[in-house]
CHARMM internal coordinates of N, CA and C (Angstrom, degrees):
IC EDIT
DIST 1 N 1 CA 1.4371
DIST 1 CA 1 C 1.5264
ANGL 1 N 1 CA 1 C 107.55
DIST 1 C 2 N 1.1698
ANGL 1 CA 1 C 2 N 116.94
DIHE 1 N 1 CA 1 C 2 N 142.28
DIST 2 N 2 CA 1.7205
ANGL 1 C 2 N 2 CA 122.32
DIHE 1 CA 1 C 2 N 2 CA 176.92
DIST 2 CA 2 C 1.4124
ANGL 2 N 2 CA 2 C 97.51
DIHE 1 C 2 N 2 CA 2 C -145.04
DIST 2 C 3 N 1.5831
ANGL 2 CA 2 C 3 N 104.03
DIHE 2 N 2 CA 2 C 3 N 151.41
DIST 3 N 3 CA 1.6261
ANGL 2 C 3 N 3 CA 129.99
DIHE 2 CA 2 C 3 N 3 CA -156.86
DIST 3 CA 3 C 1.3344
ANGL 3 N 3 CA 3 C 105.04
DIHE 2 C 3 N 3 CA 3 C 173.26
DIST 3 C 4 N 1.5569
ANGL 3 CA 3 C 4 N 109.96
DIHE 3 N 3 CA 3 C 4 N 152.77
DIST 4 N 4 CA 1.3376
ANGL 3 C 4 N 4 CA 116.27
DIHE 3 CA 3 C 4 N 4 CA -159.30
DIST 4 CA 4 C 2.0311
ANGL 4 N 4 CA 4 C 83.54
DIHE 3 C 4 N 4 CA 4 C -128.99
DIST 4 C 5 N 1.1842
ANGL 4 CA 4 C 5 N 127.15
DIHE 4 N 4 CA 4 C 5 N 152.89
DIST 5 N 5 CA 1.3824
ANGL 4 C 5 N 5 CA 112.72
DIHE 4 CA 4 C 5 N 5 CA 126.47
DIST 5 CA 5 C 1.8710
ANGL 5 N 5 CA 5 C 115.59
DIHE 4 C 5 N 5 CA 5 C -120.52
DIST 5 C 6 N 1.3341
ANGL 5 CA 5 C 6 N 96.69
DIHE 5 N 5 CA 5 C 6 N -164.01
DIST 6 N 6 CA 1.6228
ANGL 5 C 6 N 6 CA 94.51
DIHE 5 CA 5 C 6 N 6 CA 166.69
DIST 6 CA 6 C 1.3713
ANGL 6 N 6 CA 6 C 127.15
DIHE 5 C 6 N 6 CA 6 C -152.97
DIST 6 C 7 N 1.6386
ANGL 6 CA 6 C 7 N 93.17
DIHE 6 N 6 CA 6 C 7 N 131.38
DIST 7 N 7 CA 1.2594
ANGL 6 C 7 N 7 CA 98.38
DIHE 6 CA 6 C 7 N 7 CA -147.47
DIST 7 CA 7 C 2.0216
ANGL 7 N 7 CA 7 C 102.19
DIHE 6 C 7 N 7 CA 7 C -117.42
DIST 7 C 8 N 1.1138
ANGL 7 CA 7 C 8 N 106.64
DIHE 7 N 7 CA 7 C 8 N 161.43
DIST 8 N 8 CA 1.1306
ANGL 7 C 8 N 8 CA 105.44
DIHE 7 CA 7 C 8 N 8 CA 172.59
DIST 8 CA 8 C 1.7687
ANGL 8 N 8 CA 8 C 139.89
DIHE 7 C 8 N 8 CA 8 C -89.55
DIST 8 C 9 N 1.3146
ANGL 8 CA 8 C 9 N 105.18
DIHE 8 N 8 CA 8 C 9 N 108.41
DIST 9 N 9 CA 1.9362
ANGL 8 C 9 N 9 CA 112.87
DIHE 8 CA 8 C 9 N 9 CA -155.19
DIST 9 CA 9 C 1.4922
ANGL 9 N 9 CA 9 C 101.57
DIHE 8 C 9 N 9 CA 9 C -101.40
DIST 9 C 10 N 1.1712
ANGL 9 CA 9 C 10 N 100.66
DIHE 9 N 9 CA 9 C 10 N 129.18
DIST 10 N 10 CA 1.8811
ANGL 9 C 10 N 10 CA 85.82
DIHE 9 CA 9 C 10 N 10 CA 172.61
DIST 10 CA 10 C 1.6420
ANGL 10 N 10 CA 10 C 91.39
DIHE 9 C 10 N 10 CA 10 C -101.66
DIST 10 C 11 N 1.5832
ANGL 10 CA 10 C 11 N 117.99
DIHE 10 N 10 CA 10 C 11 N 150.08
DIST 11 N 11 CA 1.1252
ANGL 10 C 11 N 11 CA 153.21
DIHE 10 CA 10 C 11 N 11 CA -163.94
DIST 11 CA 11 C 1.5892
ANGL 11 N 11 CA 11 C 103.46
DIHE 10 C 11 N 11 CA 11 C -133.81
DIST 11 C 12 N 1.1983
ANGL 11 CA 11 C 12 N 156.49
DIHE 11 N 11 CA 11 C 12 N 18.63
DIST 12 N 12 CA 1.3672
ANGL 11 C 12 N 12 CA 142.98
DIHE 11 CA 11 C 12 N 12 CA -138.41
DIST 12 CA 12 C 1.6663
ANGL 12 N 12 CA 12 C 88.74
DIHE 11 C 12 N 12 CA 12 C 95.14
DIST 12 C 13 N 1.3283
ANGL 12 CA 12 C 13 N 110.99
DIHE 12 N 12 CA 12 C 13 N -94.54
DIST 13 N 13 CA 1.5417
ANGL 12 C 13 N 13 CA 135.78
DIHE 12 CA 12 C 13 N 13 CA -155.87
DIST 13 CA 13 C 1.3895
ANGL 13 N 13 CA 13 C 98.33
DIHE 12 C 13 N 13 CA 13 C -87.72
DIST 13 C 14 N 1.7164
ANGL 13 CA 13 C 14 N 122.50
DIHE 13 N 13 CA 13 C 14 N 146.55
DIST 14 N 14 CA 1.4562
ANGL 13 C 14 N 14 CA 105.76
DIHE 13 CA 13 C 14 N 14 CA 167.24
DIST 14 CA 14 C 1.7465
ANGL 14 N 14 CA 14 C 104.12
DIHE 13 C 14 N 14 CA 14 C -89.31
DIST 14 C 15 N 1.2757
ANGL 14 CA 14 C 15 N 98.14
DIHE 14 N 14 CA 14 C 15 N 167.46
DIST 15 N 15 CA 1.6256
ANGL 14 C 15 N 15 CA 119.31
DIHE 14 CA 14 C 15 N 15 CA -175.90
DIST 15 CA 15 C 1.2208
ANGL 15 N 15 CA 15 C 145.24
DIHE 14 C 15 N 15 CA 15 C -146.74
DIST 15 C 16 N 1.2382
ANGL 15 CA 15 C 16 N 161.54
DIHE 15 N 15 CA 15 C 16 N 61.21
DIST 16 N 16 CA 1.0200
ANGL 15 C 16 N 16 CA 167.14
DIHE 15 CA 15 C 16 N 16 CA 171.77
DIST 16 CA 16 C 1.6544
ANGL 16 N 16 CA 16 C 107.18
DIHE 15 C 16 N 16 CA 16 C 13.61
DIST 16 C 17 N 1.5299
ANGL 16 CA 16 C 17 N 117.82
DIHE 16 N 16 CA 16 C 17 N 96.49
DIST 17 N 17 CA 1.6531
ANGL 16 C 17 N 17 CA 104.31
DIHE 16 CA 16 C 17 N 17 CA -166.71
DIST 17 CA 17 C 1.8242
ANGL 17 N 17 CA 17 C 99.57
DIHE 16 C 17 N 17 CA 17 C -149.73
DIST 17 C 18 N 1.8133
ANGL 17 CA 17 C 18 N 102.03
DIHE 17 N 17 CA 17 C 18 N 115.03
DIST 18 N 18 CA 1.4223
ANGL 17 C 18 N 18 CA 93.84
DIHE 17 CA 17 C 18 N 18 CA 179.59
DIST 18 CA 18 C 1.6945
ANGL 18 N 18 CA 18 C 136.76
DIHE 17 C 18 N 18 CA 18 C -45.97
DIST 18 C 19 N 1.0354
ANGL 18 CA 18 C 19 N 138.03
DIHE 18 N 18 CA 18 C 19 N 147.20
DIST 19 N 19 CA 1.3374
ANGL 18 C 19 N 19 CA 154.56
DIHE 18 CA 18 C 19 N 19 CA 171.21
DIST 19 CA 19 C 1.5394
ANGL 19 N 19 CA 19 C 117.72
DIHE 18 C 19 N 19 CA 19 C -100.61
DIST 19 C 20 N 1.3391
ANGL 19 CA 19 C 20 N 114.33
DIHE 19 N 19 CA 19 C 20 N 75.32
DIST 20 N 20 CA 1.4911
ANGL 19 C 20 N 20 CA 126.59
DIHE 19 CA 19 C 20 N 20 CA -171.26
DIST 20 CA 20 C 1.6537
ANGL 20 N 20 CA 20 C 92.33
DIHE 19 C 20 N 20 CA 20 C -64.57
DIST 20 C 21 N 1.3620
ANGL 20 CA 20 C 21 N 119.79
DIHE 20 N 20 CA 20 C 21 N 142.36
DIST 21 N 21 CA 1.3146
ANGL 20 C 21 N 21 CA 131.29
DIHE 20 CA 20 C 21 N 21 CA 157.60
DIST 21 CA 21 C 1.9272
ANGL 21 N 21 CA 21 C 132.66
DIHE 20 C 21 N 21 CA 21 C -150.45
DIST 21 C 22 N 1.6113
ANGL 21 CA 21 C 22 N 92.41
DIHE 21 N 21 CA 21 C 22 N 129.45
DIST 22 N 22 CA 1.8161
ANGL 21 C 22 N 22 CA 86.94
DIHE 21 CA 21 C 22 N 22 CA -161.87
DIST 22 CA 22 C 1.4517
ANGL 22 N 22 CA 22 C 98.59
DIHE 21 C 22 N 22 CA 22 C -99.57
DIST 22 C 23 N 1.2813
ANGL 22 CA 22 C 23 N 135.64
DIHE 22 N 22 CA 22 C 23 N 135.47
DIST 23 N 23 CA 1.7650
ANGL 22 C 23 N 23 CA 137.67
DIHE 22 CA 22 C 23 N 23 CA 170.66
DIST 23 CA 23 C 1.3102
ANGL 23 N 23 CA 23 C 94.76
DIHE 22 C 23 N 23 CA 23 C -136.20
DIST 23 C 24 N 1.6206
ANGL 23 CA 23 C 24 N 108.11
DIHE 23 N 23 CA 23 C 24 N 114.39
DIST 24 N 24 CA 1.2339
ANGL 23 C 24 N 24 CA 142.74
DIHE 23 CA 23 C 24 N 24 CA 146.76
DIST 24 CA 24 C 1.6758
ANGL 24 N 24 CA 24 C 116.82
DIHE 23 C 24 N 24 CA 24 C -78.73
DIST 24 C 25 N 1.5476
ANGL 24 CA 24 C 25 N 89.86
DIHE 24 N 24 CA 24 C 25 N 138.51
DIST 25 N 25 CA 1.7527
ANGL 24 C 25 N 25 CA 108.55
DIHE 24 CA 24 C 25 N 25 CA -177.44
DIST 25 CA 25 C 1.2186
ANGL 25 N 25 CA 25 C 101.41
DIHE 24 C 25 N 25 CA 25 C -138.91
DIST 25 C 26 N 1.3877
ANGL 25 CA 25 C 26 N 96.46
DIHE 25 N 25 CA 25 C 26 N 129.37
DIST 26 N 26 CA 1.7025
ANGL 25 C 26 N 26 CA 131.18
DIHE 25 CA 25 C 26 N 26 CA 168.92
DIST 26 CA 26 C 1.3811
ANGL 26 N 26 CA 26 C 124.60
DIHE 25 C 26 N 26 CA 26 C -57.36
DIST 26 C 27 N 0.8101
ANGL 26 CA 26 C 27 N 132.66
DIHE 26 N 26 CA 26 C 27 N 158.11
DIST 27 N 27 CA 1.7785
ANGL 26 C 27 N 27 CA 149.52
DIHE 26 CA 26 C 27 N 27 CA 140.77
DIST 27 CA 27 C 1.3939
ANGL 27 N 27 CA 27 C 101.75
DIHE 26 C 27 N 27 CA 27 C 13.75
DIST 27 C 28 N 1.2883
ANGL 27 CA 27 C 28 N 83.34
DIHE 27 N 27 CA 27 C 28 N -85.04
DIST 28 N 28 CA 1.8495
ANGL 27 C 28 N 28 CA 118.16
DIHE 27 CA 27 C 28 N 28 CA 173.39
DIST 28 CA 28 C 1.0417
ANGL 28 N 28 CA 28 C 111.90
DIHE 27 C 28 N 28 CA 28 C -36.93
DIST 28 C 29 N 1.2933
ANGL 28 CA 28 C 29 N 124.78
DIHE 28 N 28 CA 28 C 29 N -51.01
DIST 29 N 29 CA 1.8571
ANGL 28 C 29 N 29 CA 111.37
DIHE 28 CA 28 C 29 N 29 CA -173.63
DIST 29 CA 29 C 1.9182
ANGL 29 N 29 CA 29 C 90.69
DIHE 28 C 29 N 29 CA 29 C 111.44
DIST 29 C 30 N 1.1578
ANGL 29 CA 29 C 30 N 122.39
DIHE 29 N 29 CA 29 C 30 N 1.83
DIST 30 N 30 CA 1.6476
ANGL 29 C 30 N 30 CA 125.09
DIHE 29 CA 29 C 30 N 30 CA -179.57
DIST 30 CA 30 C 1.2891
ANGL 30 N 30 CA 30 C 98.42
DIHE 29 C 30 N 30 CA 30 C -88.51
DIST 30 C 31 N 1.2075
ANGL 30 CA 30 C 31 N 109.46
DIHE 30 N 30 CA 30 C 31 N 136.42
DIST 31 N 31 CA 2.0757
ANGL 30 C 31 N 31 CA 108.96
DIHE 30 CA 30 C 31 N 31 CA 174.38
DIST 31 CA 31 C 1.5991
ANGL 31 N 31 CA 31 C 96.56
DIHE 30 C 31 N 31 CA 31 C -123.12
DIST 31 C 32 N 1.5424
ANGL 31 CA 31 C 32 N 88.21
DIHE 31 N 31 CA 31 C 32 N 163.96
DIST 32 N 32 CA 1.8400
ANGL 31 C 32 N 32 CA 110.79
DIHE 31 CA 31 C 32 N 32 CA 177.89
DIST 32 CA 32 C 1.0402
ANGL 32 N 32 CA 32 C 96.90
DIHE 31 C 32 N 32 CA 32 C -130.82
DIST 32 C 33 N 1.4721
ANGL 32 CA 32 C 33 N 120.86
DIHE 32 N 32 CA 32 C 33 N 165.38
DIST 33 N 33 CA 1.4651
ANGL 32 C 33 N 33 CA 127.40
DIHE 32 CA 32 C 33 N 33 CA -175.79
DIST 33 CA 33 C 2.0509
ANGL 33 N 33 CA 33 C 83.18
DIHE 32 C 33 N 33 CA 33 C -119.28
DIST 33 C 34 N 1.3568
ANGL 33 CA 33 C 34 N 96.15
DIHE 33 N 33 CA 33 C 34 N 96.29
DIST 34 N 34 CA 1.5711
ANGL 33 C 34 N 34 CA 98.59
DIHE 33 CA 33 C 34 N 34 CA 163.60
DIST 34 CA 34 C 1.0137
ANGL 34 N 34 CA 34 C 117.88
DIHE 33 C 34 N 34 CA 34 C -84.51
DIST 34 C 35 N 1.4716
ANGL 34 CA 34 C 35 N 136.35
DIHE 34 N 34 CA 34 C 35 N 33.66
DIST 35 N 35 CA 1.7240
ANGL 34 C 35 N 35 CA 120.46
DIHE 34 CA 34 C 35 N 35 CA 147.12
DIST 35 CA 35 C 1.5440
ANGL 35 N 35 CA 35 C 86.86
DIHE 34 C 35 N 35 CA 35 C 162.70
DIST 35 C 36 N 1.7586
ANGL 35 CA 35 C 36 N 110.37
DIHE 35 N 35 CA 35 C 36 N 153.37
DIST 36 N 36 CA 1.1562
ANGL 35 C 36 N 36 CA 134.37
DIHE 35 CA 35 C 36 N 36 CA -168.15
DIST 36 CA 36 C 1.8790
ANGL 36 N 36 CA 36 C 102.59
DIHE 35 C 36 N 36 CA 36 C -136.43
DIST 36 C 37 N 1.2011
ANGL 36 CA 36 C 37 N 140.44
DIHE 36 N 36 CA 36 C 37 N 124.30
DIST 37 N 37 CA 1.1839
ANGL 36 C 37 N 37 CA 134.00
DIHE 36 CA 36 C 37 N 37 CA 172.27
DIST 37 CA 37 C 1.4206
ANGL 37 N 37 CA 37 C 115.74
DIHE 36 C 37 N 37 CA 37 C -152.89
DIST 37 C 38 N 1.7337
ANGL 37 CA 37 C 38 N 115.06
DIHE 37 N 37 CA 37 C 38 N 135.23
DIST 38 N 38 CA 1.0413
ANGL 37 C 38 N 38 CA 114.67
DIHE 37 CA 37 C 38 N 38 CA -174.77
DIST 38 CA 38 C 1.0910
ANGL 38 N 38 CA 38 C 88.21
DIHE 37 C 38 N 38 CA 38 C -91.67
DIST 38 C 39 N 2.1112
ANGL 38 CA 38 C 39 N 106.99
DIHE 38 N 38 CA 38 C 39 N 155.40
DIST 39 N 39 CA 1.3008
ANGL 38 C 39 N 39 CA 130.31
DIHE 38 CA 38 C 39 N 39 CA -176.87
DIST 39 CA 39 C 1.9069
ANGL 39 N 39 CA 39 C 105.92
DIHE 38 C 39 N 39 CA 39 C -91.78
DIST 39 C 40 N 1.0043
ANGL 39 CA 39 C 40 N 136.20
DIHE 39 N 39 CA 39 C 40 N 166.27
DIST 40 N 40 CA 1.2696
ANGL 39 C 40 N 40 CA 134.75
DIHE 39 CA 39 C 40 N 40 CA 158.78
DIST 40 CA 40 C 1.9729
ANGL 40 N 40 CA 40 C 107.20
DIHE 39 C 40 N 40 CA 40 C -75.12
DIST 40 C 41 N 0.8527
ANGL 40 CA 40 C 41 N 101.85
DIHE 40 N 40 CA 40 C 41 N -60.75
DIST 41 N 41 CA 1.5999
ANGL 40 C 41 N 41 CA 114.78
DIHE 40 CA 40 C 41 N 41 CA -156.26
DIST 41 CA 41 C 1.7124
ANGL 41 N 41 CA 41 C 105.45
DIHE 40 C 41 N 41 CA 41 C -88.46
DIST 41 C 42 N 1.1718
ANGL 41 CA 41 C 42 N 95.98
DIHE 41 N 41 CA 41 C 42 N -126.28
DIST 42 N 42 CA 1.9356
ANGL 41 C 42 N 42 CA 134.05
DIHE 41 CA 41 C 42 N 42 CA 177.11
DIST 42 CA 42 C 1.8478
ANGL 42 N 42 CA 42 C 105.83
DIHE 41 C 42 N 42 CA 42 C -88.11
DIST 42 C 43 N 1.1282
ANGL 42 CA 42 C 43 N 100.11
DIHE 42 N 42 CA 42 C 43 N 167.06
DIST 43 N 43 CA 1.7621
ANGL 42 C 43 N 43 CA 97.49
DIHE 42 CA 42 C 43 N 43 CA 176.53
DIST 43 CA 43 C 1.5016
ANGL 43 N 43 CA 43 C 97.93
DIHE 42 C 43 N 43 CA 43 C -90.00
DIST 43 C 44 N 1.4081
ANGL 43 CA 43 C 44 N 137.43
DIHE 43 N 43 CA 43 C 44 N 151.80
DIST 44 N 44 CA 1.9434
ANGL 43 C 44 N 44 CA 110.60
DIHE 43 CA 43 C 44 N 44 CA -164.51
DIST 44 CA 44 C 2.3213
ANGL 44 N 44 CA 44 C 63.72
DIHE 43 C 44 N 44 CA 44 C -157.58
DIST 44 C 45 N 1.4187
ANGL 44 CA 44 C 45 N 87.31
DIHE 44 N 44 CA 44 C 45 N -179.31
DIST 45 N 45 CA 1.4732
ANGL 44 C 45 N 45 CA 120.39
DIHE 44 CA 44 C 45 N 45 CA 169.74
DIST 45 CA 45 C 1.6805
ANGL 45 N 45 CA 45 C 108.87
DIHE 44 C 45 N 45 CA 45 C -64.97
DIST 45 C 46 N 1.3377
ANGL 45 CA 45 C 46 N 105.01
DIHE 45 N 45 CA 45 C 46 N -55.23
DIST 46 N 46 CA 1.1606
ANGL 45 C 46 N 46 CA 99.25
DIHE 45 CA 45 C 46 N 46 CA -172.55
DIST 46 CA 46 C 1.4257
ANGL 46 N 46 CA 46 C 123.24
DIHE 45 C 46 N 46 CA 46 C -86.99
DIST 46 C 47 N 1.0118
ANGL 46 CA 46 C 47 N 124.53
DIHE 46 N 46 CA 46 C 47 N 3.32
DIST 47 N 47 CA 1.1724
ANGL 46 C 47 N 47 CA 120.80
DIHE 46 CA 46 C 47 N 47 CA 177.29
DIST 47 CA 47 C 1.5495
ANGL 47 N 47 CA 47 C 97.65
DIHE 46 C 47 N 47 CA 47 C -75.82
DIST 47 C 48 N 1.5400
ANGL 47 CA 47 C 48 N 119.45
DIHE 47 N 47 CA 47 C 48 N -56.47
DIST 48 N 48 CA 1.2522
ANGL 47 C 48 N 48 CA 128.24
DIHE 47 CA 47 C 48 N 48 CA 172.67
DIST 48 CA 48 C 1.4812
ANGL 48 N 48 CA 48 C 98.15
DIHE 47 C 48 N 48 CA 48 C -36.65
DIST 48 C 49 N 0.5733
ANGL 48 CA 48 C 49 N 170.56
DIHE 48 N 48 CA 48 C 49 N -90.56
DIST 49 N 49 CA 1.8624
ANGL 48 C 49 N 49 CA 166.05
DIHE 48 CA 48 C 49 N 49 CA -54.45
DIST 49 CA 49 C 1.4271
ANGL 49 N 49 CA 49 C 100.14
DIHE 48 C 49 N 49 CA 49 C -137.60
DIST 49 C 50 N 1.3546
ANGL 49 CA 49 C 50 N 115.62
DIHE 49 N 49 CA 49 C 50 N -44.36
DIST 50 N 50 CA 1.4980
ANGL 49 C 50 N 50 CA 150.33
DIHE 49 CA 49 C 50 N 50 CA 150.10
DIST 50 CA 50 C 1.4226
ANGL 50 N 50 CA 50 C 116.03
DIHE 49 C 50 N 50 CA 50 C 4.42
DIST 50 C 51 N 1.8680
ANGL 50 CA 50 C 51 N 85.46
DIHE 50 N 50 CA 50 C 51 N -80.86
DIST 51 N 51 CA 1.4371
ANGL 50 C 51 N 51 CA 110.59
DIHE 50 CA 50 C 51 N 51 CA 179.58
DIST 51 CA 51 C 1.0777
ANGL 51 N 51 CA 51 C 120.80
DIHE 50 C 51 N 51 CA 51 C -81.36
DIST 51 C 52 N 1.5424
ANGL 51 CA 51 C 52 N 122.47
DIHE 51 N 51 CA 51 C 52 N -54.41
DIST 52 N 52 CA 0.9541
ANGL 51 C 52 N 52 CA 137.82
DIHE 51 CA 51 C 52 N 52 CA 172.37
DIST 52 CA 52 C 2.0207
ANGL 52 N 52 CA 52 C 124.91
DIHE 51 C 52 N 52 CA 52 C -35.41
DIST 52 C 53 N 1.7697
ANGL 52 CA 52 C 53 N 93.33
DIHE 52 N 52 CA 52 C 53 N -36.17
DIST 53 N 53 CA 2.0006
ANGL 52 C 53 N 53 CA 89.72
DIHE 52 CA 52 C 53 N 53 CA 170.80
DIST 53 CA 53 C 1.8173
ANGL 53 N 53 CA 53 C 91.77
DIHE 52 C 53 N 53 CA 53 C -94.26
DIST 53 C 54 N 0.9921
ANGL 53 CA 53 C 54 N 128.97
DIHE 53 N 53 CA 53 C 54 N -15.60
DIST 54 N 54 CA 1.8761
ANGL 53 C 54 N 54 CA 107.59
DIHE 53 CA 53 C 54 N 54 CA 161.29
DIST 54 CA 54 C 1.3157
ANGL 54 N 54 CA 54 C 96.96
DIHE 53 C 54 N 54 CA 54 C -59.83
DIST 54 C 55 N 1.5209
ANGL 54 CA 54 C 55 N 137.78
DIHE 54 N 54 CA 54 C 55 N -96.43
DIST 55 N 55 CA 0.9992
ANGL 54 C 55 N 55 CA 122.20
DIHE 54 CA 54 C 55 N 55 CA 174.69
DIST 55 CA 55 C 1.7431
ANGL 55 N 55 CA 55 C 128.76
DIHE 54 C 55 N 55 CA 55 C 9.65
DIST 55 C 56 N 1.0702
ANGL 55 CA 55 C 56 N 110.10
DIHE 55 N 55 CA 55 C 56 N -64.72
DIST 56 N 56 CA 1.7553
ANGL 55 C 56 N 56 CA 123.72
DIHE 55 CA 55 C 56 N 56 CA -168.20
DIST 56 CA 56 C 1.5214
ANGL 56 N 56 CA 56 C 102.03
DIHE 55 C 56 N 56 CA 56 C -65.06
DIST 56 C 57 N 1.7822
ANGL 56 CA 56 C 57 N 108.59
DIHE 56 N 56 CA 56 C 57 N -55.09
DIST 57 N 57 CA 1.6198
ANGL 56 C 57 N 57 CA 127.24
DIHE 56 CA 56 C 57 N 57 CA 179.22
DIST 57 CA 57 C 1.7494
ANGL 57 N 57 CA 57 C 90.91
DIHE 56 C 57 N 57 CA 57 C -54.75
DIST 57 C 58 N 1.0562
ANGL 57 CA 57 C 58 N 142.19
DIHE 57 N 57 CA 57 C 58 N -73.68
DIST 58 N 58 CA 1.1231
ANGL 57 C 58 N 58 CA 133.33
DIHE 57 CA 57 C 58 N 58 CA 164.45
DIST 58 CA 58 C 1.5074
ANGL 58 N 58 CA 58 C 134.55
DIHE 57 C 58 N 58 CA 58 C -12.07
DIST 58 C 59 N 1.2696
ANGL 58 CA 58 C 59 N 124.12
DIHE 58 N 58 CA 58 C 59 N -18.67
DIST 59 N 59 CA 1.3396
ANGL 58 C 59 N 59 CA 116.30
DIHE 58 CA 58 C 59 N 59 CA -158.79
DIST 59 CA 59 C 1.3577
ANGL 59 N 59 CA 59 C 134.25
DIHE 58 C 59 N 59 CA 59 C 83.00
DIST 59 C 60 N 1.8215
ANGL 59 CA 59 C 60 N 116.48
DIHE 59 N 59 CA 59 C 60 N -1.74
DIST 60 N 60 CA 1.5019
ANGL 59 C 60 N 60 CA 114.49
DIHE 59 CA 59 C 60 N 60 CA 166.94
DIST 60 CA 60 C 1.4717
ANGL 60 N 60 CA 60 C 112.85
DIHE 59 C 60 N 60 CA 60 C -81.40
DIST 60 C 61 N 1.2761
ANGL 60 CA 60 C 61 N 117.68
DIHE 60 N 60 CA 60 C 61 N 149.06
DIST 61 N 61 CA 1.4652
ANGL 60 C 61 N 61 CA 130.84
DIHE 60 CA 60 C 61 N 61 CA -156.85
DIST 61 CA 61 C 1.2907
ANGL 61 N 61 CA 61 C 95.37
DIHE 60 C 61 N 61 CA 61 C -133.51
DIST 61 C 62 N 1.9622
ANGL 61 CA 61 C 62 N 149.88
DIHE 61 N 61 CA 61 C 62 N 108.23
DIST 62 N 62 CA 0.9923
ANGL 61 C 62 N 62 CA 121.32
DIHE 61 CA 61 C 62 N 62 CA 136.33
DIST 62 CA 62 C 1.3821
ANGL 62 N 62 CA 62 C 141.53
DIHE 61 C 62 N 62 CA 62 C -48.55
DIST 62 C 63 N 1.7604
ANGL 62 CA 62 C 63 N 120.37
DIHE 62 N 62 CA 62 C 63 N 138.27
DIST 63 N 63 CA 1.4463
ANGL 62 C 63 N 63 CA 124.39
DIHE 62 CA 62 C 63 N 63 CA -177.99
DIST 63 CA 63 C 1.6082
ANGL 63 N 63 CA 63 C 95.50
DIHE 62 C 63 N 63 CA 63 C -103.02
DIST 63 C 64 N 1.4487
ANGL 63 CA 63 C 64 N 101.76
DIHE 63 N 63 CA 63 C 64 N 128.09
DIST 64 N 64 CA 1.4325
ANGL 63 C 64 N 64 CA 118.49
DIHE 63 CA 63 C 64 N 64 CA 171.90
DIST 64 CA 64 C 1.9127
ANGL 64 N 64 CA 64 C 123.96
DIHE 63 C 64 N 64 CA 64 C -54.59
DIST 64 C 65 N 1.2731
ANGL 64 CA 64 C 65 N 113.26
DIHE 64 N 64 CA 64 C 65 N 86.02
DIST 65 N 65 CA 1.8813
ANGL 64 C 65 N 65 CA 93.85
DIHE 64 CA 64 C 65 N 65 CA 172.17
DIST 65 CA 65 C 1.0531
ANGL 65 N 65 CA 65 C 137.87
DIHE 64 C 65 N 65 CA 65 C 7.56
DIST 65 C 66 N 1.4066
ANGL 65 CA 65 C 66 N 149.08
DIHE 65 N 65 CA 65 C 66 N 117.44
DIST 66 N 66 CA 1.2558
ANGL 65 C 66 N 66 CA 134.54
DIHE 65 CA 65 C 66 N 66 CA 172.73
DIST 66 CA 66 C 1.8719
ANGL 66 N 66 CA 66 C 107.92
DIHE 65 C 66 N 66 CA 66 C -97.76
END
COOR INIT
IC SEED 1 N 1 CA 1 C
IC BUILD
């Protein structure tokens, strides 16, 4: 599962700045939260694309629905 919300970070200034997050689930029905990343901007395509080939470079593999 992947989802962003947005949350507010102060940096210097506070800001309104997405929180990309990927949680993978097992066999089992047990999940991990495989990766957490703050966005700079807006939630956009590419940011997704972003994470998503770390993810891949990583070793996560989507399993197709049955």
């Amino acid at each position: 599962m992947i989802d962003a919300i947005v949350l507010k970070i102060r940096d210097g200034a506070v800001a309104n700045r997405p929180v990309y997050i990927a949680v993978g689930i097992n066999l089992e029905g047990e999940r991990d939260v495989l990766g957490m990343w703050v966005g700079s901007g807006g939630e956009g395509a590419k940011q997704w694309m972003a994470w998503l080939a770390e993810l891949t470079n990583r070793g996560v593999a989507a399993r197709p629905r049955s």
